[in-house]
C-alpha positions in Angstrom: 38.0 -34.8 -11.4 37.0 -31.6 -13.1 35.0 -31.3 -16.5 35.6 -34.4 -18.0 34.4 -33.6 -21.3 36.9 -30.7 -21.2 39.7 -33.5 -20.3 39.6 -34.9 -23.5 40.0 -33.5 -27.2 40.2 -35.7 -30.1 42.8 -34.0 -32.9 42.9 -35.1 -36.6 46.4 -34.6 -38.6 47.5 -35.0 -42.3 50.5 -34.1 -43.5 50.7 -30.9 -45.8 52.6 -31.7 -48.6 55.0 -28.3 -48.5 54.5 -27.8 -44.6 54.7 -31.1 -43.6 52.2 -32.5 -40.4 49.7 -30.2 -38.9 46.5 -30.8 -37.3 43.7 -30.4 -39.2 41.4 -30.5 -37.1 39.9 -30.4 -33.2 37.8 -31.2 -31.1 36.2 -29.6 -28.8 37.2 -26.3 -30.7 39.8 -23.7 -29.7 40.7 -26.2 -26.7 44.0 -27.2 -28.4 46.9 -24.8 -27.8 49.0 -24.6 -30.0 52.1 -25.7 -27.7 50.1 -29.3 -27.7 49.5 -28.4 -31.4 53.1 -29.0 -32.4 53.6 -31.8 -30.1 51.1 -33.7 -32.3 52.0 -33.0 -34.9 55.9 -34.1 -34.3 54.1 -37.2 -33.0 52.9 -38.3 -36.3 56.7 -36.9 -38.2 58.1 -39.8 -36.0 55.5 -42.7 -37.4 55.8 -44.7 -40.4 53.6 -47.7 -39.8 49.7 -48.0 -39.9 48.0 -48.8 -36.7 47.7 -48.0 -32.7 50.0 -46.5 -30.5 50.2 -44.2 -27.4 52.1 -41.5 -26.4 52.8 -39.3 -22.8 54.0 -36.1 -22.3 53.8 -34.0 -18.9 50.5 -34.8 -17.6 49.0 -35.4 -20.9 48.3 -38.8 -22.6 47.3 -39.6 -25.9 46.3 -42.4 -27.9 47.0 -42.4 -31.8 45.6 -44.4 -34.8 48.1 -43.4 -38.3 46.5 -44.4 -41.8 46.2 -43.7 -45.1 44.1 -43.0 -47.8 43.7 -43.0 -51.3 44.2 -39.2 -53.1 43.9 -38.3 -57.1 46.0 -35.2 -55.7 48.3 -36.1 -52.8 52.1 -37.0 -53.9 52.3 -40.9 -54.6 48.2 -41.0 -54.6 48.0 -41.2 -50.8 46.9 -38.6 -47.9 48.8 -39.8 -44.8 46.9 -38.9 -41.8 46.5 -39.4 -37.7 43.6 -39.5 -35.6 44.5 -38.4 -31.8 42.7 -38.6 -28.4 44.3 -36.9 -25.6 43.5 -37.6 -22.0 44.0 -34.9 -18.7 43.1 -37.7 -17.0 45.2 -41.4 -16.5 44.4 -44.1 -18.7 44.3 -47.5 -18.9 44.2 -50.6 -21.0 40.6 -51.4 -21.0 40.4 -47.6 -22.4 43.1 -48.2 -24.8 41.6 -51.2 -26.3 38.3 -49.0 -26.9 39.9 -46.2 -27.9 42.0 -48.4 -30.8 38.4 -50.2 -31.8 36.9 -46.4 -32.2 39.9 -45.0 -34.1 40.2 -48.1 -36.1 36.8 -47.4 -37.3 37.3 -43.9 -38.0 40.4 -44.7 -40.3 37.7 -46.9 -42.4 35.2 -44.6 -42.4 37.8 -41.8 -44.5 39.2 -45.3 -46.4 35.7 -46.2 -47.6 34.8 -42.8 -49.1 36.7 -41.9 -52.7 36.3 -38.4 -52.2 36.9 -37.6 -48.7 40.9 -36.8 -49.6 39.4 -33.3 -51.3 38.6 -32.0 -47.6 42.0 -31.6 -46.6 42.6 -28.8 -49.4 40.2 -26.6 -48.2 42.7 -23.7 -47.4 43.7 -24.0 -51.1 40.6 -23.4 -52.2 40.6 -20.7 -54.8 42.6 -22.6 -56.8 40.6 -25.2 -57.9 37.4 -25.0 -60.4 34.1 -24.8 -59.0 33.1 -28.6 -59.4 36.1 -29.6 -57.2 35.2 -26.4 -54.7 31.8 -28.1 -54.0 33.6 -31.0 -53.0 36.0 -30.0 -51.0 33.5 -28.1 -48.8 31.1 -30.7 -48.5 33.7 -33.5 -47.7 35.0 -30.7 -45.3 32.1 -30.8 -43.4 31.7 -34.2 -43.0 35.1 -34.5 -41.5 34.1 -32.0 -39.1 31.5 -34.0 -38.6 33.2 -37.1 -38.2 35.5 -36.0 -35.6 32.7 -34.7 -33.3 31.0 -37.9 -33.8 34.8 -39.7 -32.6 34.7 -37.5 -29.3 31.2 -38.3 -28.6 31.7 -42.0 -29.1 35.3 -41.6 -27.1 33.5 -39.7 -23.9 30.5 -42.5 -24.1 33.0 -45.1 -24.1 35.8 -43.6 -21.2 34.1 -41.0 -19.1 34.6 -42.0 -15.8 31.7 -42.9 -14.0 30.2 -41.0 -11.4 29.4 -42.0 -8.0 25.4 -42.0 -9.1 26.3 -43.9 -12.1 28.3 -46.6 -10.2 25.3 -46.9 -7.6 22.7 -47.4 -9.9 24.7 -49.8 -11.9 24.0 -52.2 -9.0 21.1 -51.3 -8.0 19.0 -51.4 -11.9 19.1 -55.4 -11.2 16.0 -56.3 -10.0 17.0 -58.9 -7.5 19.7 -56.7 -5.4 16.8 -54.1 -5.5 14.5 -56.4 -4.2 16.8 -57.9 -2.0 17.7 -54.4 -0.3 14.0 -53.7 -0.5 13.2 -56.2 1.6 16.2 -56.3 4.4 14.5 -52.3 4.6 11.9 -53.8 6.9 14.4 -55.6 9.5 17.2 -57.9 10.1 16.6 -61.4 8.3 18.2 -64.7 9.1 20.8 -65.8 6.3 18.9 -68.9 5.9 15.3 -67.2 5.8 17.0 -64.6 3.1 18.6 -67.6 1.4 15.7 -69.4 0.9 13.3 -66.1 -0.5 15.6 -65.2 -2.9 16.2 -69.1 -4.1 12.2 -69.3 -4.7 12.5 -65.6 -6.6 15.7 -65.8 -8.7 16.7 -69.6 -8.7 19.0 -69.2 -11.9 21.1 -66.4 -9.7 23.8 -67.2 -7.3 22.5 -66.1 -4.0 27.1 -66.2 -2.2 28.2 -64.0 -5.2 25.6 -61.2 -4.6 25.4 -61.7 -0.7 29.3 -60.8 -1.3 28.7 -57.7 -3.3 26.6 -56.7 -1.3 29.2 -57.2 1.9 31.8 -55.9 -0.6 29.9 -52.4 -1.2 29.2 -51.8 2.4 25.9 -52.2 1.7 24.9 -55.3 4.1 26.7 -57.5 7.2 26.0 -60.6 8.2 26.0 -60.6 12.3 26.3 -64.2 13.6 24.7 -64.7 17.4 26.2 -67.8 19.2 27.9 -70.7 17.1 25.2 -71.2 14.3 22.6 -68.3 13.8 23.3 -65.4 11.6 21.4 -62.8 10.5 21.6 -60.3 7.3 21.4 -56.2 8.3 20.8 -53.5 6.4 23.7 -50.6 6.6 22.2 -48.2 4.1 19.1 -47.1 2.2 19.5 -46.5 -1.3 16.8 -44.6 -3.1 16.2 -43.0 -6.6 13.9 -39.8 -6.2 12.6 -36.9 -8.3 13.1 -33.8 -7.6 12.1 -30.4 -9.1 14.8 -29.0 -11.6 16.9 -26.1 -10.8 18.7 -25.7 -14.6 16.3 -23.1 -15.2 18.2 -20.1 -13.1 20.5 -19.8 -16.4 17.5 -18.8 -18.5 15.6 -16.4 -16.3 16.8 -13.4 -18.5 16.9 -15.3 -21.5 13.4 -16.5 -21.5 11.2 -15.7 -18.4 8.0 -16.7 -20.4 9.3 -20.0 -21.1 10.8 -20.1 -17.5 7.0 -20.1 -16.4 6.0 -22.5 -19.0 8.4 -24.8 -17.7 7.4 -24.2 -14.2 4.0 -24.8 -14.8 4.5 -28.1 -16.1 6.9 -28.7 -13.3 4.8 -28.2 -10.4 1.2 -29.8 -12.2 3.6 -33.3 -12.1 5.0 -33.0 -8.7 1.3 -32.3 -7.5 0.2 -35.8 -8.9 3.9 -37.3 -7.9 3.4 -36.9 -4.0 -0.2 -38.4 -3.9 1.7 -41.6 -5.3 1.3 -44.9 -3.1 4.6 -46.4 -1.4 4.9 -49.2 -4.4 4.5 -46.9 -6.6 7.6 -44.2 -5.4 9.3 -47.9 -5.2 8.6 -49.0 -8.9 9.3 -45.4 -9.9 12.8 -46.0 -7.9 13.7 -49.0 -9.7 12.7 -47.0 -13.1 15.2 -44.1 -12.1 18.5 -46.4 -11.4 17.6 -47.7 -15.0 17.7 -44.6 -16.3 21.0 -42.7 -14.6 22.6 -46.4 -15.3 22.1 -46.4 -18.8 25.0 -44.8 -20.0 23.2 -43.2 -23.5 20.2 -41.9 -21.0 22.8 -40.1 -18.9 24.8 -38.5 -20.7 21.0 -36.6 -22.3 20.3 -36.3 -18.4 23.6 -34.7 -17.4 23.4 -32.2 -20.4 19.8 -30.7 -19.8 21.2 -30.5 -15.7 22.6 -27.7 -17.1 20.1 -25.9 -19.0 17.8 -26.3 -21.5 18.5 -27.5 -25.3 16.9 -26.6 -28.6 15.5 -30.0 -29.9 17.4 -29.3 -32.9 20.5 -29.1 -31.1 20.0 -31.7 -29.2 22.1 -33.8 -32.1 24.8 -32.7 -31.6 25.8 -33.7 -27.9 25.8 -36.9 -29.0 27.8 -39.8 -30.5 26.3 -41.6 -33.8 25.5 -44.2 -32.2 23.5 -42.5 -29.7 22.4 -40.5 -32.5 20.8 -43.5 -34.0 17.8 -43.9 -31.0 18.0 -40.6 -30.0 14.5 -39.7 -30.9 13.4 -43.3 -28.9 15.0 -42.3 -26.2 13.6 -39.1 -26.2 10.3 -40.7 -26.3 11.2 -42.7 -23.5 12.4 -40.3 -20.9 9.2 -37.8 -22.1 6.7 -41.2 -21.0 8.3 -41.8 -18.0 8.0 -37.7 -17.3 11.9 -37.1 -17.0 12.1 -34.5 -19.8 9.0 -32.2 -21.4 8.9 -31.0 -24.7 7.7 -27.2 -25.4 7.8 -25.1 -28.0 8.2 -21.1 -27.9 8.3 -18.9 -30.3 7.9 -21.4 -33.1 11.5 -23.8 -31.7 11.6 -26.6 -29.8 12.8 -26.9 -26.7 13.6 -30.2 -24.6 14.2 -29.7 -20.8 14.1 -31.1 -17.8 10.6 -31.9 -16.0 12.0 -33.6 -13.1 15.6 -33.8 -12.4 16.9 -37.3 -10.5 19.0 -37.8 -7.6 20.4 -41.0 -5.5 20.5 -41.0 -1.8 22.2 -43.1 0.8 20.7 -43.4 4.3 20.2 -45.7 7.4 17.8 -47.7 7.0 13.9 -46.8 8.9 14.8 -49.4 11.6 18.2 -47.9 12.6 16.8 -44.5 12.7 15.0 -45.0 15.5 18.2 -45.7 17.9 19.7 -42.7 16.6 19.9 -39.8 19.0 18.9 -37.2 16.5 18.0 -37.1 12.3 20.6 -38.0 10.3 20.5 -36.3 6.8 20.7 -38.8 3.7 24.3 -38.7 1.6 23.5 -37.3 -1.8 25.4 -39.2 -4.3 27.7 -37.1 -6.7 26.3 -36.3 -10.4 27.6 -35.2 -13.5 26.8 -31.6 -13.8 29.6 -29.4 -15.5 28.0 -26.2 -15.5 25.5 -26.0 -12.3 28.1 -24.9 -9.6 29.3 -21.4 -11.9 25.8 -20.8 -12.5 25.1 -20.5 -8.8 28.0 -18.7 -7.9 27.3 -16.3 -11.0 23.7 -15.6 -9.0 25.6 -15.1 -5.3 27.9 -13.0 -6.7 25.5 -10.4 -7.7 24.6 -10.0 -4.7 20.6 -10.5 -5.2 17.6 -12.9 -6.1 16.0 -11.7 -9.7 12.3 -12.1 -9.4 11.7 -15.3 -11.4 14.6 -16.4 -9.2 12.6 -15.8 -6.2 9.6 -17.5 -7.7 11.5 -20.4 -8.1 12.8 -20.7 -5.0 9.2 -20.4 -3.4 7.7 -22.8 -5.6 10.5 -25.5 -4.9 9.9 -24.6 -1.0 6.1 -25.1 -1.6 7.2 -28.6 -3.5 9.3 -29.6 0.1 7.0 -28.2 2.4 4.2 -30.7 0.6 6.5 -33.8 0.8 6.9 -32.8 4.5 3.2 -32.3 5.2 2.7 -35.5 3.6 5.2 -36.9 5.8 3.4 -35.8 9.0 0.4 -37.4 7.6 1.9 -40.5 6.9 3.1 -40.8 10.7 
């Protein structure tokens, strides 16, 4: 699926009380045709009742929440308006039912507030005194505001996962990590596994996760003769750092804060490849936690692309995010995901150390293996990335601070290498 967050815009409509309905607003802005523009609208001419409903046309679906609210200027004291989320992509009822819960809470939000009905007259604005202008601009805002929140929520809530997110899902529950951990080392009788993980998680169901592992081609039990049967490994999944590469965007923007960043970069991965086996393994089991969590990684998937002003920052998120934003800000900056700098008296949060999730055979299978087999890097959420390289090939040539940062992420692989050698 392509841009996901450009899959979905959430449309608010009132109807106009010479004009009839029209969309007041969208979100993300200038998205909306205005082909799709009338088709909403003629949506909410055709509804009479308050409440949930869908609607499909072509390859488009949306889901629509109509309500009312009180007005000291509307015709009969009421605005009548529609809240609409349209989906590129196919939906289905687990998504409808969260979609109706978030658009049910909108409509309250504008019930709740006696004043909100002023925003909707803001293109009749010269014709009202100055007390009522005020109004209407602030209550304009915050409907603007409202509806950005709304997508945020929406795309929190229905994004569809991505292969990293699903993987890590599974894997940020400490006794499948564990588990997998330690089939890593070799094939283990059922029985032998059986009894381990009975001592270590006694109030978990040791069939149900044996079959979910089975189920995600993860594990096979092979069974020798009529009553032995022993637990292999298919694949290694690990959680890793690795050094950013967002930065490319801003060479020309901001080289001096291109090398600020860098140095920061490569004074952590200098202390990161000294780290002992159990620690790169606890790190792991910190990583899955973090690309799991769906709040975390939709922050992550954001600065992938570049950096963001800290100030900005805000506004790529839902409310509810919004609410712990700063904590988990303050998170990912202690576990050394994300830095915070500030240049030329802003701040800036970016990326320290960007995360990936690999798939492998496992050590022991390696070995049989005629020749190295490259790990499977799992898919990410990264919108922007692939133009931004092609952008750079296109040109034709490396900048300088491109080139830098290609040497310094060779030096940063040619270390883990060396270290490598050592290790054998």
């Amino acid at each position: 699926m392509e841009n996901s967050y450009l899959d979905t815009i959430v449309a608010l409509s009132y109807f106009h009380r010479k004009i009839g309905p029209l969309v007041f607003y969208s979100y993300p802005e200038s998205i909306l045709d205005n082909d799709l523009s009338v088709r909403i609208a003629n949506i909410m001419d055709q509804t009479f009742n308050e409440g949930f409903f869908t609607h499909s046309f072509e390859n488009l679906n949306s889901m629509n929440y109509y309500f009312e609210i009180h007005s000291d200027w509307a015709r009969g004291n009421k605005e009548m308006l529609m809240i609409s989320i349209i989906f590129k992509q196919q939906t289905f009822p687990e998504m409808e039912q969260n979609v109706s819960a978030l658009s049910k809470e909108f409509s309250e939000r504008l019930q709740e507030n006696d004043e909100i009905f002023t925003a909707f007259y803001i293109n009749d604005l010269n014709n009202f005194e100055e007390n009522d202008r005020d109004s209407i601009i602030k209550n304009y805002s915050l409907i603007l505001l409202w509806v950005k929140e709304l997508y945020w929520q929406t795309m929190e809530e229905t994004r569809e996962k991505t292969e990293e997110e699903k993987i890590a899902y599974l894997l940020n529950k400490k006794h499948i990590f564990l588990t997998l951990g330690k089939l890593s080392k070799g094939p283990i009788p059922l029985e032998d596994l059986e009894g381990w993980f009975t001592e270590n998680f006694p109030e978990i169901d040791f069939n149900i996760m044996v079959d979910k592992l089975i189920e995600k081609q993860l594990i096979f039990i092979n069974q020798i003769g009529l009553v032995e049967k022993y637990v292999l490994l298919l694949k290694e999944v690990n959680a890793e750092r690795i050094p950013p590469d967002s930065v490319i965007e801003y060479i020309d923007e901001s080289p001096e804060l291109i090398e600020l960043l860098l140095s920061k970069v490569k004074e952590y991965f200098s202390i990161h490849e000294n780290k002992t086996e159990e620690e790169l393994k606890e790190d792991s089991f910190t990583l899955f936690q973090i690309i799991s969590d769906i709040k975390m990684y939709n922050i992550l998937s954001e600065l992938r692309a570049g950096l963001i002003r800290r100030d900005e920052l805000s506004s790529l998120v839902s409310k509810k995010t919004l609410d712990s934003l700063n904590e988990i800000i303050d998170y990912l900056k202690k576990v050394d995901i994300i830095e915070e700098l500030i240049f030329e008296d802003e701040k800036y949060i970016v990326l320290k150390t960007n995360l990936q999730i690999s798939t492998s055979f496992p050590k022991y299978l390696r070995k049989l293996l005629p020749r190295e087999v490259k790990p499977v890097i799992a898919d990410k959420y990264n919108p922007r990335l692939a133009e931004l390289f092609k952008d750079v090939r296109d040109k034709g040539f490396i900048k300088t601070s491109t080139a830098k940062i290609n040497r310094f992420l060779g030096d940063l692989s040619s270390g883990d290498k060396k270290k490598d050698s050592i290790k054998k």
